[in-house]
C-alpha positions, 0 to 999 in steps of 0.5 A: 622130385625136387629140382636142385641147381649147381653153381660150380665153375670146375666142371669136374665137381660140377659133373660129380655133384650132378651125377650124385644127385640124379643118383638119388633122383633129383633133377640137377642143372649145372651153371658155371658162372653167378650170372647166369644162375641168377637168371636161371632161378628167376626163370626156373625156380628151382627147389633147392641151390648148391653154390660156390663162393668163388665163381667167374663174373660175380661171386657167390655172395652177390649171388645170394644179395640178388636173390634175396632181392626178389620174393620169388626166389628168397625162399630158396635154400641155398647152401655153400659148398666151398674151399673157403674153411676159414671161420670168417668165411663162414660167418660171411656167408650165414650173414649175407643169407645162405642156409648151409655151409659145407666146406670141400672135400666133402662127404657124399652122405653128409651133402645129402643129408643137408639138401633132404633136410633144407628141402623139408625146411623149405617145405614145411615153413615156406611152401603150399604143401597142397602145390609147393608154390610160395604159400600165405607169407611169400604172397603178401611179400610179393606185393609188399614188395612191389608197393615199395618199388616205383615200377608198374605193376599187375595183380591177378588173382585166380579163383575157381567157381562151384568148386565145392559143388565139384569137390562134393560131387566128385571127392576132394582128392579130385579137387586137389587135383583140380587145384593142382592143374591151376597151380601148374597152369599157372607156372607154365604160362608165367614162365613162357609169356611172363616176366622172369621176376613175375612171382606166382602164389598160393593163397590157399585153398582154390586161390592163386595169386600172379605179380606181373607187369601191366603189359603181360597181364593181358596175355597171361590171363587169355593163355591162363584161361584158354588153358584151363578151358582145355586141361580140366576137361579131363577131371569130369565123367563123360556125361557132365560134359555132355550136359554141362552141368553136375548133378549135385545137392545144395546146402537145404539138400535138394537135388540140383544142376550146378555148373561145371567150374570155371576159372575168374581173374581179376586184375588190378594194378597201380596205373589206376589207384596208387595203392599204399598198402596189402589192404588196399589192394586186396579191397581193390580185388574184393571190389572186382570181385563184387562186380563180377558176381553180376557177369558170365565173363571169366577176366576182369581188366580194371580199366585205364583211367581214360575208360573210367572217365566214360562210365560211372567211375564212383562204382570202382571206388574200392568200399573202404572210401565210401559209406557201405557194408563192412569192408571185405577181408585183406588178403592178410586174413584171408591167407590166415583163415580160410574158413570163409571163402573169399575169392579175390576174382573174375570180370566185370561189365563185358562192355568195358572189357571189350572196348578196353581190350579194343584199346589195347 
């Protein structure tokens, strides 16, 4: 069930806006004060916003600004509930970016029809509806918006590998699952070591996307990792545990063992190349990506420049400055059209892995 945060300073309406809510099986959180609600969508995001324009600190307004700020929380709906009738009140609002305005006293049945209808908004326009994370658009927002900012930043891009052996052999409802587990994963980790502006996406199908700091990557790929490693355990038969390995069909439909699916990451960010656009830096995941098909690792850290400079640092030229195959999809294409399967992912050379993590 949807989880709805009330903003609202009189903590009368706040106990019945809560109790109504969890009356129709929402999960509610009350915050009195625009500060305080801010950060709690960073860190929490939540599905949905009921707001009060006059708030201690800074008003409703401010808040809606400073969430629109951030990709992580623009897709939020967010409606007014407010003692403010007059019209240019409302105009005000609709044009700083809430959703819905409802003015006090309010009807229960109205307030309830307008959250199931922005939450089906939300759902249908915004989110995956495989996972409900912020899906293809929001992704490319996140990073468009860090390209335009001065800040570092990281990208890690998650991928499954022989997944659609796993899919084949144990039905895509349990794949589903499977993707679902990494999503959650995902969440979880972001929200304990991550930063609370740190944005998580699903590109589609068995891809996920994390914007964070060059100084947390590091953490959240190993927890990430460690805690796949443990959770996905429980999706296969005791005996493909046992060997290791599923018994599955390839694509000439021979009988074969494929490996059970393992989780890549790559990294990228712009303390190494100062990307300009979403294009470069879905080639600068794709070129890790094509690296990583040549290792058992599961993280790849693109390393300092200092680490570069000690091995063959043309081979980490990203294919669009050098004459070679055809360049790799952007990550614009690929959250348009996922019928060819383009993970953006892994590890490289665990050489370099291990003396760059030595440095760190």
């Amino acid at each position: 069930m949807a989880d709805i945060l009330v903003v609202e300073d009189e903590q009368l309406i706040a106990g019945l806006l809560k109790e109504t809510l969890q009356i129709e099986g929402y999960n509610v959180v009350t915050i009195l004060n625009g500060e305080d609600a801010v950060q709690f969508a960073l860190s929490e995001t939540p599905h949905l916003i009921l707001l009060d324009l006059m708030l201690p600190g800074i008003d409703g307004y401010e808040v809606v600004r400073r969430l629109h700020t951030y990709p992580k929380t623009i897709h939020i709906p967010i409606i007014v509930l407010s003692s403010l009738g007059e019209l240019k009140d409302k105009v005000n609002a609709f044009e700083t970016g809430v959703d819905d305005y409802i003015t006090k006293p309010f009807h229960t049945d109205e307030l309830l029809a307008r959250v199931r209808a922005q939450l089906r908004r939300v759902q249908q326009n915004f989110l995956s509806p495989l996972i409900g994370l912020p899906g293809g658009f929001q992704v490319e927002l996140a990073i468009k918006y860090k390209l335009n900012s001065m800040e570092p930043w990281s990208l890690l891009y998650l991928d499954l590998d022989n997944f659609k052996a796993f899919n084949d052999v144990y039905g895509f409802l349990i794949g589903n699952d499977m993707i679902r587990l990494v999503g959650r994963i995902c969440q979880r980790v972001v929200r304990k070591y991550g930063n609370p502006d740190d944005f998580v996406g699903h590109v589609g199908g068995d891809d996920f996307v994390v914007v964070t700091t060059p100084d947390r990557a590091h953490t959240l790929c190993r927890y990430i990792c460690d805690r796949y490693n443990e959770e996905s355990t429980d999706f296969y038969r005791t005996e493909d545990l046992g060997h290791g390995s599923i018994s599955g069909v390839d694509r000439e439909g021979r009988s074969c063992q494929f490996p059970l699916v393992s989780l890549s990451i790559g990294v990228v960010n712009n303390q190494i190349w100062q990307s300009h656009s979403i294009q470069e830096v879905s080639y600068l995941a794709a070129e890790a990506k094509n690296h990583a098909k040549q290792s058992i690792g599961n993280v790849y850290f693109m390393p300092p420049r200092r680490v570069l400079a000690s091995h063959n640092a043309s081979s980490y030229v990203p294919s669009r400055y050098v004459a070679s195959p055809p360049l790799p999809p952007t990550l614009a294409q690929i959250t348009q059209d996922r019928a060819h399967h383009c993970p953006l992912s892994r590890v490289l050379e665990e050489n370099i892995l291990e003396e760059y993590e030595q440095k760190v």
